[in-house]
Residue, then its C-alpha position, 0 to 999 in steps of 0.5 A: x785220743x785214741x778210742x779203741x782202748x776206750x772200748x771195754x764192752x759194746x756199751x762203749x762203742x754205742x756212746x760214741x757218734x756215728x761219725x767217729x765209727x770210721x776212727x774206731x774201724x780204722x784203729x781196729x785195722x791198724x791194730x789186727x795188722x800190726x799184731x798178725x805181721x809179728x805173730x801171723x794170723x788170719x789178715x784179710x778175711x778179719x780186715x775185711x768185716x771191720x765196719x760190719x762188725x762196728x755196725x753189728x756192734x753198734x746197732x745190736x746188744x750182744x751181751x743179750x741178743x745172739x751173734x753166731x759166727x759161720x766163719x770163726x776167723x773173722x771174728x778179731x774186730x769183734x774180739x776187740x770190741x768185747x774187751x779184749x785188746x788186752x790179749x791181743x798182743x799174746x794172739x793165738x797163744x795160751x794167754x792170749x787171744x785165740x783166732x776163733x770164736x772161744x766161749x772160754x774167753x768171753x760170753x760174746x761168743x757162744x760156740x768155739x767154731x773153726x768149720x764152716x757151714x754151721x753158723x746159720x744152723x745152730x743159730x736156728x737152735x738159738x732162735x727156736x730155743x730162745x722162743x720156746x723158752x719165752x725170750x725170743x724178740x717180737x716187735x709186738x708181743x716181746x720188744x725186749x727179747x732176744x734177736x739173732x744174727x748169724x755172719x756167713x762169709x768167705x764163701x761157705x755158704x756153698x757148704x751143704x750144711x749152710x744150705x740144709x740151715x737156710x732151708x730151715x731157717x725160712x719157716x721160722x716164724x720170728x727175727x732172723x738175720x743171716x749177714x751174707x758177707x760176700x768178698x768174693x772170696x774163699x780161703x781162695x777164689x771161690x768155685x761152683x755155679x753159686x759163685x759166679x750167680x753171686x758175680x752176677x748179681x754184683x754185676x747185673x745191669x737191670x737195677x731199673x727193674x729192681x728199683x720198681x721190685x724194691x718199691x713193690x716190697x718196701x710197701x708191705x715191710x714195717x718201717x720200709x719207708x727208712x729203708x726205702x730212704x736209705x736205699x735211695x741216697x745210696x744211688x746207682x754206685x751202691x746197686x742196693x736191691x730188694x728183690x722178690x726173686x734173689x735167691x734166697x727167697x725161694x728159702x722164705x727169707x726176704x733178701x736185701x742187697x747187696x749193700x756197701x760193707x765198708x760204709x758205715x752210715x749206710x750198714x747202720x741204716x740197713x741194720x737198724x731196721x734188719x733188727x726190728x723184722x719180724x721174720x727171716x732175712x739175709x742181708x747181702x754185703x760186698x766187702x773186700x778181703x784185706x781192706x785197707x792195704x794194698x798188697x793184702x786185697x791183691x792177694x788175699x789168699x796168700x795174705x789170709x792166714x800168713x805167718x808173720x811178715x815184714x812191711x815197709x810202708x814207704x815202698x809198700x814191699x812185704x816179706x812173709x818170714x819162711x823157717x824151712x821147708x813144709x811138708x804142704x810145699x814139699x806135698x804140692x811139688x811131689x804132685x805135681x812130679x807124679x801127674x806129670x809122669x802118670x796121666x790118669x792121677x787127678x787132685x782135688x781140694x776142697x777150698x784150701x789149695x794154698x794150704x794143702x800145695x793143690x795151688x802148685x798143681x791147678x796151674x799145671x794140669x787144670x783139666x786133673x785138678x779141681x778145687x770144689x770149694x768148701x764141701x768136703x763131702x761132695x769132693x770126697x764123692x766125687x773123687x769117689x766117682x772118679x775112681x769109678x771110672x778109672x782115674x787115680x783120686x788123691x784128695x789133699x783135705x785137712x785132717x781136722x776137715x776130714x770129719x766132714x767126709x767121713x760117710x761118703x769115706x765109708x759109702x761111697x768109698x771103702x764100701x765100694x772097694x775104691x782106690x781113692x787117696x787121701x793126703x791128711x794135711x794139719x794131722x796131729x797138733x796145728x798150734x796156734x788154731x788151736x782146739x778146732x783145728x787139732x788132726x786128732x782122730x783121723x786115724x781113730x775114724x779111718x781105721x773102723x773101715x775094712x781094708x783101709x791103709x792108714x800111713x804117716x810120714x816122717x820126712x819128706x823122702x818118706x812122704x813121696x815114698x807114701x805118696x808113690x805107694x798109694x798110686x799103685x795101690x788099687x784095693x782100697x782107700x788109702x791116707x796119709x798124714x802129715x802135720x802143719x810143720x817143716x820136714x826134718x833131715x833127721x833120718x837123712x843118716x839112716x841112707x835113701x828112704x825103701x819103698x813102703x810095703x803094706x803093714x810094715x814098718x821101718x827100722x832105724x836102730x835096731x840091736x838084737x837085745x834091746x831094753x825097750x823098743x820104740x815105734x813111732x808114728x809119723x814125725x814122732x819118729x825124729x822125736x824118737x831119735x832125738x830122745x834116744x840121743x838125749x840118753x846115751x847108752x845107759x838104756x839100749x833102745x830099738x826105733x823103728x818108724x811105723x809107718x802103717x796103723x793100718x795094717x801095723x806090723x804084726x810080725x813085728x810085734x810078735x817079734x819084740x813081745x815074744x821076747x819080753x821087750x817092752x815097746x812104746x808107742x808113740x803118735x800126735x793122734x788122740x789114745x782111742x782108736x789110734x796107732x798105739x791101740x791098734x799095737x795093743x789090739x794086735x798084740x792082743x789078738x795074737x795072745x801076747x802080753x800087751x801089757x808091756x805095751x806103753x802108749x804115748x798119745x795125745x791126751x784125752x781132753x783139749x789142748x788150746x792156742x799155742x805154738x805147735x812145739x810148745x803144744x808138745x811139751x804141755x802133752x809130754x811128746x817131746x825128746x825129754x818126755x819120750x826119754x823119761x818114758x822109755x827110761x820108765x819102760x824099760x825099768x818097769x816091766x809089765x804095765x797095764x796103762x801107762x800111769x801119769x807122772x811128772x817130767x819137767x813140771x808136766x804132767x805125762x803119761x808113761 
């Protein structure tokens, strides 16, 4: 019979022997694999934490002890334990199961986390609060109080905040384990000095003196005898270690391992007394990323969020489903043309050059393309640095991991007058990652800095004509953005794409006396097309891509507004701050009337797990809600804001 189903809370999974942990971690393989290959998902970094998780689960109460996740996209073996098997089958949509830890979900996760780097930090909050208020464990004063665990892994313990975290997490005086669960791998291959430190200790020859180290500390730990049992059936294959000099003890946390992440027995020995130390401790464990299949821990970085594939187990052969040309491909290939033909650009990721299309370029020109790992800040000033001395920096981040560089954006960069580049990857709506994922306020934050150009791409033909204006333009920072979608030959009818000029947009239709004029920003422009089509000639609409929000096209909008023509605006970017205010700012900064201005935008709250184009429709930017705007626009005359009405059952701003 199988157990998983079985599993309603960890209560169950604690019924269970320890023996049958091993049938449990392997339905809960089977399980996350089945479902990802139909619906796509992260695959390797969650087959990866299988057996960690059953142990966490096992050993701990999480229903009343705390568990923060650093690395949210680990966490489906842990879903599956807290009653949520349920949901898995609809995972990454609106009625299912969300691929990050979600608090709307479920009390077994206590943040939405989707950024790396902040799991040991707001665990010290949990731990410090949870002891000012009288509940924190103690194994002499308070045996029923609360522990805390925090899980940090893919590699972004590397990340600066991890580090700030770690050094404050050495002074607590209490229980505090951070699970290092170290796969030897990032979103990609991790990079940096701290990296390969890690190689080296899974490699380190000298387990002899490590042994007598061990020894010497085993006999000032609590119940060190059961971990001193443990870690001598282990034997030299597991090269479990307690070492008074591991890095982390200079942080003040007393460092085991690194121990065997896939077995079972060992995990639960190691844990179970981890959860009755009364003070800091990280305990190192080796996984692999995608274990239990072949093809995903030989190629985890492709296989660590893929969309959904096709699997045959008799030849073992996988075939990803592809629908399209993405903007990241379509971005990677254009790099790799212009570094090609210009010597001084060079490129930068900060751990995601799968995901941006820096993979297409690190092979071709290993000496101008790095990949820093997971710290957006240091890639942001090192770029920073770059452009100091005369190089051409285009920096390809996720725009939803943008936020993490914004000062060094401001100081280092904009501050100074560098030209450094940066190529917004994920901007606007991303689907099924839902809230913690959205490119929402790129343009909110980047505007606020003087002297910025802010652009978005429509296609691709416009992508590559962004990407050449930023080469050439030397006054400043510059940002382009672009969603996680597949470009669109919809302007392809509109003849070759003309250069970008700063601050001017594109026209597409254009009358001399329109009812309404539509600027859209970004891919918003094919939606734009698409519901002008939809109305046919009852209502004579002027397009035009925008292309800029930063500086937008002043002549422009003086233009439509001095003859009364009402506009609306529309962007994937939240109202505040965004393309259609900076319309309305301009209009009023030239004393027009920007009241006939409608604004479509994303709305002001959060929008959850589901596809990307269903995620439209629920906001009201998709061709009929844009339609049902324009139509109101251009009947309306003057407005104020654009009010709240119902298309096609939603409810849409226009």
């Amino acid at each position: 019979m199988a157990l998983l189903p079985t599993i309603q809370t960890p209560a169950d999974l604690k019924r269970l022997s320890l023996g049958q942990l091993a049938d449990v971690s392997r339905e809960i393989r089977e399980a996350i694999f089945e479902q990802v290959s139909k619906s796509g998902g992260h695959l390797a970094p969650n087959l990866g934490v299988v057996e960690l998780t059953v142990a966490l689960h096992y050993v701990f109460d999480f229903g009343h002890d705390r568990l923060l996740f650093d690395v949210g996209h680990q966490c489906y073996p842990h879903k599956l334990l807290t009653g949520r098997l349920g949901m898995l089958d609809q995972l990454r949509t609106r009625n299912g199961m969300t691929g990050f830890p979600e608090p709307r979900e479920s009390a077994y996760d206590l943040f939405s986390v989707g950024h790396a780097g902040t799991g040991i930090s707001t665990a010290v909050g949990m731990a410090r609060g949870d002891t000012m208020n009288g509940e924190g464990f103690d194994p002499a004063s308070n045996k029923a109080g609360r522990r805390v665990v925090t899980m940090i892994g893919d590699a972004s313990i590397v990340n600066g905040v991890a580090m700030e975290g770690l050094n404050n997490a050495g002074t607590l005086n209490r229980q505090f384990l951070v699970i290092l669960n170290d796969n030897g791998m990032s979103i990609s291959k991790p990079q940096g000095a701290m990296a390969a430190y890690f190689d080296r200790v899974r490699i380190n020859p000298l387990y002899a003196e490590m042994k007598k180290t061990a020894k010497r500390v085993l006999k000032n730990i609590p119940g060190g005898g059961m971990v001193g049992d443990a870690y001598h059936r282990m034997g030299e294959a597991a090269k479990a270690t307690i070492c008074e000099d591991a890095w982390f003890e200079h942080f003040g946390l007393l460092t085991i391992g690194p121990i065997d992440g896939h077995d079972l027995p060992e995990l639960v020995e190691f844990l179970a007394e981890a959860r009755d130390f009364d003070r800091p401790m990280v305990l190192h464990v080796k996984t692999v990323k995608g274990k239990g299949y072949g093809f995903a821990e030989g190629d985890a970085s492709t296989f660590h969020s893929p969309a959904s594939f096709n699997y045959d187990p008799d030849s073992c052969r996988v075939e990803i489903k592809k629908e399209g040309r993405s903007f990241t491909s379509a971005f990677g290939e254009a790099m790799v043309e212009m570094m090609g033909r210009d010597p001084k650009v060079v490129a930068c990721t900060a751990a995601m050059a799968g995901g941006t299309g820096i993979d297409k370029v690190l092979p071709r020109f290993p000496e101008r393309s790095f990949d820093t790992g997971i710290c957006e800040s240091h890639a942001l000033d090192m770029m920073a640095g770059l452009a100091k001395t005369g190089w051409k920096p285009f920096f390809a981040v996720y725009s939803t991991f943008l936020q993490r560089a914004f000062d060094q954006a401001f100081q280092e960069v904009s501050l100074q007058g560098l030209a450094v580049r940066l190529c917004l990857d994920r901007a606007g709506l991303v689907g099924g990652d839902g809230a913690v994922h959205h490119g929402f306020c790129d343009v909110s934050i980047l505007r606020v800095l003087p002297r910025a150009a802010i652009m978005a791409a429509a296609d691709e033909p416009s992508l590559l004509a962004s990407l050449e204006f930023m080469r050439t333009h030397d006054s400043g920072l510059s940002a382009v953005r672009y969603p996680r979608d597949n470009v669109s030959d919809a302007l392809a009818a509109f003849g070759a794409c003309p250069p970008f000029e700063l601050g001017r947009a594109r026209a597409l239709v254009e009358c001399e006396r329109p009812d309404v004029a539509m600027l859209a920003f970004g891919t918003m422009v094919v939606s734009a097309l698409k519901a002008v089509e939809s109305m046919g000639p009852e209502v004579r609409v002027n397009v035009y891509d925008a292309r800029f929000a930063k500086p937008v096209d002043a002549a422009l909008i003086r233009s439509l507004l001095e003859r009364g023509i009402p506009m609306v605006t529309i962007e994937d970017h939240g109202p505040h701050g965004g393309f259609g205010a900076a319309v309305v700012e301009a209009a009023a900064e030239m004393g027009l009337n920007a009241g006939l201005v409608t604004r479509m935008a994303l709305p002001d709250e959060w929008i959850y797990q589901n596809s990307r184009g269903e995620q439209l429709k629920e906001v009201g930017l998709d061709p009929a809600s844009i339609a049902a705007a324009v139509r109101h626009a251009a009947a309306g005359g003057e407005r104020e804001m654009a009010p709240v009405v119902e298309v096609k059952g939603q409810r849409v701003r226009v």
